[in-house]
TORDREN-760540 format. One line per field, with one value per residue: residue in three letters; x, y, z negated of N, C-alpha, C in turn. Coordinates in pm, whole numbers. Example, Ala and Ser with C-alpha at 12.3 -4.5 7.8 and 13.67 -1.06 7.14 Angstrom:
2
type: c(ALA_SER)
n.x: c(1319_1285)
n.y: c(-569_-225)
n.z: c(-780_-708)
ca.x: c(1230_1367)
ca.y: c(-450_-106)
ca.z: c(-780_-714)
c.x: c(1320_1290)
c.y: c(-330_3)
c.z: c(-780_-787)
END
This chain:
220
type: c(UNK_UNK_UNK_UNK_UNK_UNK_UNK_UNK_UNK_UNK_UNK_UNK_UNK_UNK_UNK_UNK_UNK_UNK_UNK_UNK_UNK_UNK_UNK_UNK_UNK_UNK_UNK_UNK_UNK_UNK_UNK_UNK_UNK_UNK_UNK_UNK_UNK_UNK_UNK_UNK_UNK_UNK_UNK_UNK_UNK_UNK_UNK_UNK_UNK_UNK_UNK_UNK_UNK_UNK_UNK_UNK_UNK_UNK_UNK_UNK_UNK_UNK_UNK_UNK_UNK_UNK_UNK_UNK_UNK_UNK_UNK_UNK_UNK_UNK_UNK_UNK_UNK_UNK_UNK_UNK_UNK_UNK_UNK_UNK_UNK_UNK_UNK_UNK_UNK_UNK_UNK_UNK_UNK_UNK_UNK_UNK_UNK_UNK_UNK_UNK_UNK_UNK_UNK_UNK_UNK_UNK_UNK_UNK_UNK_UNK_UNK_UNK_UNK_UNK_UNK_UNK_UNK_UNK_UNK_UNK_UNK_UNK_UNK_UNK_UNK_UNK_UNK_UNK_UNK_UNK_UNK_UNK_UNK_UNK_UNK_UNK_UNK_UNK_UNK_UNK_UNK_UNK_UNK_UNK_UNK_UNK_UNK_UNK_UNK_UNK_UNK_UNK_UNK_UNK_UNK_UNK_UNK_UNK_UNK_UNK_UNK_UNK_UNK_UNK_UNK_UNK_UNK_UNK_UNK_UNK_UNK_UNK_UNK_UNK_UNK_UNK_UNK_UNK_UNK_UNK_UNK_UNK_UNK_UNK_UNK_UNK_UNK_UNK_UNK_UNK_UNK_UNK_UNK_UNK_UNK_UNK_UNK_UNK_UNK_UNK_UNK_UNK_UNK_UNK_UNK_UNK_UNK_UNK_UNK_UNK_UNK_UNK_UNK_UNK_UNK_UNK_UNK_UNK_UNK_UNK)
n.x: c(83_163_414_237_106_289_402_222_262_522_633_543_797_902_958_1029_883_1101_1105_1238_1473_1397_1700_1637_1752_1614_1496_1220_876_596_297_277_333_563_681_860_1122_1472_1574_1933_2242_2127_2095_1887_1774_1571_1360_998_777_580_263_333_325_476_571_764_1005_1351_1554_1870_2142_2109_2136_1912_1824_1553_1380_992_859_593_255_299_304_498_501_617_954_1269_1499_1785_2123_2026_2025_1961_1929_1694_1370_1089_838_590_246_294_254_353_414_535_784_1187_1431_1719_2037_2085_2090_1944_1906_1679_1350_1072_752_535_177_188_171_241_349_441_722_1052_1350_1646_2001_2005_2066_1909_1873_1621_1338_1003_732_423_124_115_83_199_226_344_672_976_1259_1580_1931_1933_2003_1858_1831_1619_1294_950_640_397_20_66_0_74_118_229_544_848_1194_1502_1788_1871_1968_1773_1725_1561_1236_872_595_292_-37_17_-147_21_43_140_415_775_1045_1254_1465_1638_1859_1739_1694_1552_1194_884_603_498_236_180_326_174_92_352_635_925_1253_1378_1587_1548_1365_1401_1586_1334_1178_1226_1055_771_755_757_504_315_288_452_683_1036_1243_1528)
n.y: c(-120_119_165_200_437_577_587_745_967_1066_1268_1282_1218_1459_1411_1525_1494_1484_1530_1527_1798_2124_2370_2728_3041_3270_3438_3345_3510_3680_3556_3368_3044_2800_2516_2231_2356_2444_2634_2771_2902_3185_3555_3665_3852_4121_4071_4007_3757_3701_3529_3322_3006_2691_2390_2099_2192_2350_2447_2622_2755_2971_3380_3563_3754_3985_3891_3841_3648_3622_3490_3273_2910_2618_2311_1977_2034_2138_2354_2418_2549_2811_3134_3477_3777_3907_3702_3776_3587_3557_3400_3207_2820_2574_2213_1899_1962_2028_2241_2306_2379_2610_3014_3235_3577_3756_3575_3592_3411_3444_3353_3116_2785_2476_2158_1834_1904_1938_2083_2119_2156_2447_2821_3046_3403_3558_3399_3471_3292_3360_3270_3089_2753_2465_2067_1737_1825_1874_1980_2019_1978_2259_2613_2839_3130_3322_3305_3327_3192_3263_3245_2992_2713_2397_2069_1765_1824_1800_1906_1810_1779_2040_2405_2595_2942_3199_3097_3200_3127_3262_3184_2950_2653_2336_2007_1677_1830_1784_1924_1780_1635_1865_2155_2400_2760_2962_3027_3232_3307_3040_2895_2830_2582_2397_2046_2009_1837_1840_1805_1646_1774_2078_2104_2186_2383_2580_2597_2819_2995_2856_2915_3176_3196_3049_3224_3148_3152_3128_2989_3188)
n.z: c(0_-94_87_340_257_269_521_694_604_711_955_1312_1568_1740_2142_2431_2705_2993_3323_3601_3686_3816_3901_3779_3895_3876_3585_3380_3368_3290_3221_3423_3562_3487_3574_3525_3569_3516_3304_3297_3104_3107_3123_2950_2815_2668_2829_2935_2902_2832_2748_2936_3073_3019_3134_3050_3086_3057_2833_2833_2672_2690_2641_2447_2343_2213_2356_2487_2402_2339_2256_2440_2610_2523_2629_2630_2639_2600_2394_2391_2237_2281_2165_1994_1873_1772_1824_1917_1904_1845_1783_1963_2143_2067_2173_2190_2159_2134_1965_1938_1795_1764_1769_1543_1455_1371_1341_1469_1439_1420_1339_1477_1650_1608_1730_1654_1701_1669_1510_1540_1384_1369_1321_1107_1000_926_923_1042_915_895_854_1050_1182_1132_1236_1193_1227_1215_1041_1075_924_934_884_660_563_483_422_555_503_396_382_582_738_646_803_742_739_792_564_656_505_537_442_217_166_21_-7_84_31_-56_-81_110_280_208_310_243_287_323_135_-20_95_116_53_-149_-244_-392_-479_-405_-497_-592_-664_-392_-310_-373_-293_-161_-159_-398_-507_-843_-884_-750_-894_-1154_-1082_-984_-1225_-1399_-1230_-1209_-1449_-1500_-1316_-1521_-1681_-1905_-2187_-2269_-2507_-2692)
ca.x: c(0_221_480_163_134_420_417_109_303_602_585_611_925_916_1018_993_894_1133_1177_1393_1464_1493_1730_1557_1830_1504_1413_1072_784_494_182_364_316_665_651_967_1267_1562_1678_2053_2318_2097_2071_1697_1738_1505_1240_883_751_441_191_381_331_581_551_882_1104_1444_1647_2014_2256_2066_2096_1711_1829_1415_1291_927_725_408_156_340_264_558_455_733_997_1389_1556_1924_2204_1966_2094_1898_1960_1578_1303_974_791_462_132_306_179_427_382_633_948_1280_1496_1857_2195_2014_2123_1846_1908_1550_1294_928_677_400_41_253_116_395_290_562_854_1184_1421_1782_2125_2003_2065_1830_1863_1470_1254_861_623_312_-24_148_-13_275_190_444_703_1148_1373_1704_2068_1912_2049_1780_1814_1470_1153_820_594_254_-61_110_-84_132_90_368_660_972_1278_1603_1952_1872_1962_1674_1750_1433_1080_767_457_202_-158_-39_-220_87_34_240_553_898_1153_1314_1586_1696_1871_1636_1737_1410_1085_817_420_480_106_201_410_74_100_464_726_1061_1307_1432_1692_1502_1209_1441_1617_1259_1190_1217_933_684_739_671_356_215_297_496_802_1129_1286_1646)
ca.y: c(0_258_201_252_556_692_588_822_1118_1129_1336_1210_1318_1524_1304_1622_1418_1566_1493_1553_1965_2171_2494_2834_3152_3371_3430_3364_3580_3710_3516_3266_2898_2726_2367_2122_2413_2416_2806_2747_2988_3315_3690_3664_3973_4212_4080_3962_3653_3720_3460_3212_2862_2590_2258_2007_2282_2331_2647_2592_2832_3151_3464_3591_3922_4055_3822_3833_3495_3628_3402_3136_2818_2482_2176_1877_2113_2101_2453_2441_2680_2960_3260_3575_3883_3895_3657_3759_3474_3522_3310_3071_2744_2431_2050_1783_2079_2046_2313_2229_2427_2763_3095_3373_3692_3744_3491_3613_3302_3480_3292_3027_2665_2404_2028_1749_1981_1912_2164_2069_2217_2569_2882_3156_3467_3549_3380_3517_3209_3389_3228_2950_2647_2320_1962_1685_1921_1809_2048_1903_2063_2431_2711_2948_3229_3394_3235_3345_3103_3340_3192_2903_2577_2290_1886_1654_1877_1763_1959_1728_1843_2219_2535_2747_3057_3217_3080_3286_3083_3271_3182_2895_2508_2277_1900_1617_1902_1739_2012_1719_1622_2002_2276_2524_2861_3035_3070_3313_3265_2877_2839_2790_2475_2239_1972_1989_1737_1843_1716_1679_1891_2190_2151_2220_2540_2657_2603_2949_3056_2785_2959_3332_3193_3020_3284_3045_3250_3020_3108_3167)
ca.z: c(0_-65_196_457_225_296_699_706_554_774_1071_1412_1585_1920_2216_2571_2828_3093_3456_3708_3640_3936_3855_3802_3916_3805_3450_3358_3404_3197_3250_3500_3493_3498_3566_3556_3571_3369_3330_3202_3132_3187_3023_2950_2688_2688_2924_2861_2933_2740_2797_3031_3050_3027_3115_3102_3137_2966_2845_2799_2681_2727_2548_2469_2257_2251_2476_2439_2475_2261_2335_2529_2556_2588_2643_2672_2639_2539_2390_2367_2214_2248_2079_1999_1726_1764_1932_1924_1980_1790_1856_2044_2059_2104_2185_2210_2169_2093_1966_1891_1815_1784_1614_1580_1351_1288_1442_1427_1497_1353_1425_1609_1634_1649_1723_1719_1732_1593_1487_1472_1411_1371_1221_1078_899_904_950_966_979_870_958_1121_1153_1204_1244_1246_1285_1139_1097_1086_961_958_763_674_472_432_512_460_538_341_486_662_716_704_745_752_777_638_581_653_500_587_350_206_61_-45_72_25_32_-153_42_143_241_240_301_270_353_211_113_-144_106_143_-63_-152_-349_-446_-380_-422_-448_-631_-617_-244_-286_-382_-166_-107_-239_-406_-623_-966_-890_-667_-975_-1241_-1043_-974_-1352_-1436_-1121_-1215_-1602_-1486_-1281_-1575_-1792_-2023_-2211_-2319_-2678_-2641)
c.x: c(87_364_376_142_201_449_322_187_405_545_594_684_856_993_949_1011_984_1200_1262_1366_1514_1573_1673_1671_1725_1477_1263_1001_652_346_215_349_465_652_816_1100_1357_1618_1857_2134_2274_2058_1890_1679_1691_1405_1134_871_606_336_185_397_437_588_708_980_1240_1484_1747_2111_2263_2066_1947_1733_1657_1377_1189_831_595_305_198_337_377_482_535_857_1162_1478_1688_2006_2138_2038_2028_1979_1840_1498_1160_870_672_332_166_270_289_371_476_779_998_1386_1614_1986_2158_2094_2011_1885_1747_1391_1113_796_540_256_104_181_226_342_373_672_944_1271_1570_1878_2110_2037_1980_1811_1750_1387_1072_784_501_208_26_101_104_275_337_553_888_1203_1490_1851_2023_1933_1954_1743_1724_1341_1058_698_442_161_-30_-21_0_81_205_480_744_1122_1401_1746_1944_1894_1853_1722_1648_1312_978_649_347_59_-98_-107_-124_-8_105_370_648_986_1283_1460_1701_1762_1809_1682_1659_1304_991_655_458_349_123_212_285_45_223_525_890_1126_1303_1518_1651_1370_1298_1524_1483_1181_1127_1060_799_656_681_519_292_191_362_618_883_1164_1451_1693)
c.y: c(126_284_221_394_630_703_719_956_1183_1149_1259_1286_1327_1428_1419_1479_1460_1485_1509_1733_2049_2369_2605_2927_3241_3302_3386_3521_3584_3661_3382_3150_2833_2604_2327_2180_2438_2560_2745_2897_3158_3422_3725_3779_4098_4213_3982_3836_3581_3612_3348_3124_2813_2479_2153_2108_2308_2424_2625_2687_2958_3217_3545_3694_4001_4026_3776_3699_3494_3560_3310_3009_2685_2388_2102_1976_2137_2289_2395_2520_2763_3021_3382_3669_3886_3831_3710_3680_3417_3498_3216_2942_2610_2309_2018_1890_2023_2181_2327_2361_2603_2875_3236_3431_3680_3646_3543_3480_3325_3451_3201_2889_2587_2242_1911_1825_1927_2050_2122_2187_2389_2689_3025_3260_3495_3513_3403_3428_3246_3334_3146_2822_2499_2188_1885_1767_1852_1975_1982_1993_2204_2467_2827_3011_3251_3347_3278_3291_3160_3292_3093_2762_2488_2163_1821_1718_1838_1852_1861_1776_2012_2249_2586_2818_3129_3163_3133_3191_3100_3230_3026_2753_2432_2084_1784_1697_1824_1813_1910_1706_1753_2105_2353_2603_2895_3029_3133_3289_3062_2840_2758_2629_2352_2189_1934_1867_1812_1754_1698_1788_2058_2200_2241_2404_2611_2665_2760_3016_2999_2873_3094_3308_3140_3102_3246_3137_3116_3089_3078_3332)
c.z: c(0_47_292_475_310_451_702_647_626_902_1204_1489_1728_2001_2371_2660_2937_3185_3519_3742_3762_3857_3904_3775_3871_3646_3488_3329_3350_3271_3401_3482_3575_3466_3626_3631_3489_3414_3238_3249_3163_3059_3003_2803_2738_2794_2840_2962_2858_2809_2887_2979_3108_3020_3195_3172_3008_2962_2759_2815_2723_2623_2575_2376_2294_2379_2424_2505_2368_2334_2479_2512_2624_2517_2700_2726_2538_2575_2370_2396_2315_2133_2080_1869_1698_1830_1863_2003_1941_1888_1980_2026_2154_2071_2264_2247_2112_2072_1885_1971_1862_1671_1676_1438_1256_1378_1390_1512_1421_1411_1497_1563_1669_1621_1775_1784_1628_1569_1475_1486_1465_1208_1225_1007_851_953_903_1030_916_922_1013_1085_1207_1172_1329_1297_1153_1130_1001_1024_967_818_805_556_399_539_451_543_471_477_520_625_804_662_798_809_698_680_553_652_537_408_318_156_-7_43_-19_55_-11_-18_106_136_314_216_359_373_253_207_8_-88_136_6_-98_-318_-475_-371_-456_-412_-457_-617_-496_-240_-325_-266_-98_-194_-247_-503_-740_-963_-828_-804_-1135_-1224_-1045_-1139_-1389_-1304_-1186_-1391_-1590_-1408_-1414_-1718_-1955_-2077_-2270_-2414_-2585_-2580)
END
C-alpha cells in the first residue's frame, strides 16, 4: 500500500517528443506557430515573441536578454544553455518541456502553467512564480536564490539536490511538492508549505518561522 502511495506522488518526468529539427536563421515571431525548428546559437534579446506557438522545437545556446514569450505556448519542447539577465515569460503554458543548463538573472513566470517539465542544471537569482499552476514538474541541480511562489498551485513537484535561498509561499495550495531532497534557506508565508514534504533537517532550520507563525516565544 504505501509504496503505490508513494508511486502516485512522484511526478512524471518530461520526455519532448522531438523529430527531425529543421534549422531556423530567423528568431521567432509574436503570434507565429513554430513547428519542428531548432533556433541554435541566436541573439533573441530584446524581441517579442508574445503569444507564439511551439511545437517540437528546440532552443540551444541563445541569449534571450528581454525576450518576451508572454503568453506562449511549448509543447514537446527542449531549452538548452539559455541565458537571460531577464526573461519575461509570464502566462506561459508548457507541456512535455525540458529546460537544462540555464542561467536567468531574474525569471518572471507569472500565471505560467507548467505540465511534465523538468528543470535541470540551472541557475536563478529570481525567481517570480506567482499564480502558477505546475503539475508533475522536477527540478534538478538548480540554484535558486529567491523564489516566490505566493498563490502558486502545485501537485507533484519535487525539488532534486537544488539550493533554495528564500521561498515565499504565503496563499499557497501545495500538493504532494517534495523540497526534502533540497537545501532550503528560508521561507516566508509557512502556512504555504501544507502539503509539502521536508526534512528533519530543513524543519528544524525553519523552527524558528513555524514559532513566529504560531505565535509560540522560546525562553532563552
Amino acid at each position: 500500500m504505501g509504496t503505490r502511495r508513494r508511486d502516485r506522488e512522484e511526478p512524471l518526468r518530461a520526455s519532448p517528443d522531438l523529430g527531425e529539427l529543421v534549422p531556423s536563421g530567423a528568431p521567432p515571431a509574436s503570434s507565429a506557430a513554430h513547428d519542428g525548428l531548432e533556433f541554435r546559437d541566436l541573439d533573441l534579446s530584446g524581441l517579442s515573441a508574445r503569444d507564439a506557438r511551439f511545437l517540437g522545437c528546440a532552443l540551444t545556446g541563445c541569449r534571450c536578454d528581454d525576450l518576451d514569450l508572454t503568453g506562449a505556448r511549448l509543447v514537446d519542447c527542449a531549452l538548452t544553455e539559455v541565458t537571460a539577465t531577464t526573461a519575461s515569460w509570464r502566462s506561459t503554458t508548457w507541456q512535455e518541456v525540458t529546460l537544462e543548463s540555464f542561467r536567468i538573472g531574474a525569471l518572471a513566470l507569472t500565471g505560467a502553467s507548467l505540465t511534465r517539465v523538468r528543470l535541470t542544471g540551472g541557475r536563478v537569482d529570481f525567481a517570480d512564480l506567482r499564480d502558477t499552476a505546475f503539475t508533475d514538474v522536477v527540478l534538478d541541480d538548480c540554484d535558486l536564490r529567491d523564489v516566490d511562489a505566493s498563490g502558486a498551485r502545485w501537485t507533484r513537484v519535487r525539488f532534486e539536490g537544488c539550493r533554495i535561498g528564500q521561498l515565499e509561499v504565503s496563499s499557497a495550495a501545495l500538493a504532494a511538492v517534495d523540497l526534502s531532497p533540497s537545501e532550503l534557506e528560508g521561507v516566508a508565508g509557512v502556512a504555504g508549505l501544507r502539503g509539502a514534504r521536508i526534512s528533519d533537517v530543513q524543519l528544524l532550520q525553519l523552527a524558528p518561522a513555524f514559532a513566529a507563525h504560531l505565535g509560540v516565544r522560546t525562553a532563552g
